[in-house]
C-alpha positions in Angstrom: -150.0 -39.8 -58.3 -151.5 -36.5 -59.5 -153.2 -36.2 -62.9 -153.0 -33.5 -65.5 -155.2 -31.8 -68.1 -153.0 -31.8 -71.5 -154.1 -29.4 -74.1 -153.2 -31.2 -77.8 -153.3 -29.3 -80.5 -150.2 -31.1 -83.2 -149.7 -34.5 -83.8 -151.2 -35.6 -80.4 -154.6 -35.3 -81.3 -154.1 -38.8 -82.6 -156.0 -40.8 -79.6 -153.4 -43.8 -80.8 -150.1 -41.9 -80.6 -151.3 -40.2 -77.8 -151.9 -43.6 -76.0 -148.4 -45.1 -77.1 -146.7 -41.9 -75.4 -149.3 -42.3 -72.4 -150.6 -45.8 -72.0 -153.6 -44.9 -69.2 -154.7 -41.3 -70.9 -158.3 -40.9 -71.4 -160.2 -38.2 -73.2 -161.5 -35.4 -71.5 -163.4 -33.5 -74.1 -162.6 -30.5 -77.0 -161.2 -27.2 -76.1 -160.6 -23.9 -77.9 -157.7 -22.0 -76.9 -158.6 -18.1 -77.8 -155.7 -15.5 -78.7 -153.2 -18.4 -80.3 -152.6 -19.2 -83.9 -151.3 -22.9 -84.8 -148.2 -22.2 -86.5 -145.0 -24.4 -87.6 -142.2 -22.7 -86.2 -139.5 -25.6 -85.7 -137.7 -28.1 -88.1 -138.0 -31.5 -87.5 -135.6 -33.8 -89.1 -137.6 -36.5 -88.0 -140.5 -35.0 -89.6 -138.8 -33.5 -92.4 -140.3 -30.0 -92.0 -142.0 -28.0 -89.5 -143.8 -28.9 -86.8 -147.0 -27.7 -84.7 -146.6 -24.9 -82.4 -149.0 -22.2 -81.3 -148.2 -18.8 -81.2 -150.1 -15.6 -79.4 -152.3 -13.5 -82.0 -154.9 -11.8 -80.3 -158.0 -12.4 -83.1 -157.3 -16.0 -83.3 -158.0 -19.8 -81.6 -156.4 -22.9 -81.9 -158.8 -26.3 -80.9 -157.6 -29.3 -80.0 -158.6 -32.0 -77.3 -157.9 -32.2 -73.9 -156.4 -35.2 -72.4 -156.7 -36.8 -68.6 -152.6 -38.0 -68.1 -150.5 -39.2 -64.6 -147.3 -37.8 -63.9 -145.8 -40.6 -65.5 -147.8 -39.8 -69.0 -146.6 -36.5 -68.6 -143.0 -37.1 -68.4 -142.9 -39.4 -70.7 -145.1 -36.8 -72.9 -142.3 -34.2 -72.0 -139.3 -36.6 -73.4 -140.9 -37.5 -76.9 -141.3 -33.9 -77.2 -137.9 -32.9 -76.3 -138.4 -30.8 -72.9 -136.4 -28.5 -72.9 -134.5 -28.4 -75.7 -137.3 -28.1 -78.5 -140.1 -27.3 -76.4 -141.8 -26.4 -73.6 -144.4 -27.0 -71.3 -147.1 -24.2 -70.2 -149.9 -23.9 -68.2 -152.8 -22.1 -70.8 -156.4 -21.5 -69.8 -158.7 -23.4 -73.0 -162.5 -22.8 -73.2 -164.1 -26.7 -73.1 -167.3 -27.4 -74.8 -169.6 -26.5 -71.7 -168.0 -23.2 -72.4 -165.9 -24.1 -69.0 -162.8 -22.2 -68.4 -160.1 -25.1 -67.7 -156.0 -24.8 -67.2 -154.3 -27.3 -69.1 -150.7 -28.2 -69.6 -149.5 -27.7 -73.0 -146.3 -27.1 -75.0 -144.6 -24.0 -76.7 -141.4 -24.8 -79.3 -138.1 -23.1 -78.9 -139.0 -21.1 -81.9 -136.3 -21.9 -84.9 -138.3 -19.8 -87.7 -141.7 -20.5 -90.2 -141.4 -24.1 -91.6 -143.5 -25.9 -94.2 -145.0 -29.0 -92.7 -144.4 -32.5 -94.6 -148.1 -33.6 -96.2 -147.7 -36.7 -93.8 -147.4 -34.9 -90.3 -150.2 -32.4 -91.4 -152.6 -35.0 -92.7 -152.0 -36.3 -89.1 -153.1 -33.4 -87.5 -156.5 -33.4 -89.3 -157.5 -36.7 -89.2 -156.7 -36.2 -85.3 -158.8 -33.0 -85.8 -161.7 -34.8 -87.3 -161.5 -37.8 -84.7 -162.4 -36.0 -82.2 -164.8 -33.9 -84.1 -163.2 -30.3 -83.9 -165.0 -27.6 -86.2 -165.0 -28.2 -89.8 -164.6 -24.2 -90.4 -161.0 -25.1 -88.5 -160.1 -28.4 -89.6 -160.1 -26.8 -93.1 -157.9 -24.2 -92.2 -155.7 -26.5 -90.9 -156.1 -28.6 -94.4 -154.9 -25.5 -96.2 -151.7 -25.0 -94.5 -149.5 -25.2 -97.6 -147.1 -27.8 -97.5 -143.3 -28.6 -98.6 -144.5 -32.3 -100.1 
């Protein structure tokens, strides 16, 4: 069984969802993705607003955690985020704290249009964010993403 590197960026940064998606996943360290935004550009009725997505933008990075997952993580990864229909999944080259270049699987949404994210699923994404200790200077970007609750 082959293993993967998984670029998180959303919701998955959340070492315990992760692990309940991908029992078996370890960490495998902070990345930066360069030329990406983090944007919300799908509804989720589930999440009752927009969810995470990353989109190219020359001047900007998007950090996150990479993740060490088996084929099964990953298809199992692939169903709870809804390959194909609502995203997905591409091979990106991220930046890792040794200043490494890595490839790393990650995932793109079908684009629906710019949604506000529910409080809830953004609070989510920084505590994740701070869990793994990604920059303050971005976690507080990501905390001032307005919000539709």
């Amino acid at each position: 069984m082959s293993r993967h590197l998984y670029f998180a960026y959303g919701s998955n940064l959340k070492l315990r969802q992760l692990l309940r998606r991908c029992p078996g996943s370890t960490v495998a360290g902070r990345a930066r993705l360069a030329g990406y935004r983090l944007a919300f550009t799908r509804y989720s009725t589930k999440r009752k607003g927009g969810v995470a997505d990353i989109v190219a933008e020359p001047e900007s990075e998007v950090w996150g955690v990479l993740y060490d997952i088996d084929d099964e993580g990953m298809a199992s990864l692939d169903a709870f985020e809804g390959v194909p229909r609502a995203y997905r999944r591409e091979t990106v080259t991220v930046t890792d704290d040794e200043g490494v270049e890595r490839e790393a699987q990650t995932y793109i949404a079908n684009r629906t249009g710019e949604f506000a994210p529910g409080r809830e699923y953004l609070d989510l994404i920084v505590s994740g964010g701070r869990e793994h200790g990604l920059p303050d200077e971005y976690i507080r970007s990501v905390e001032a993403v307005k919000t539709h609750a």
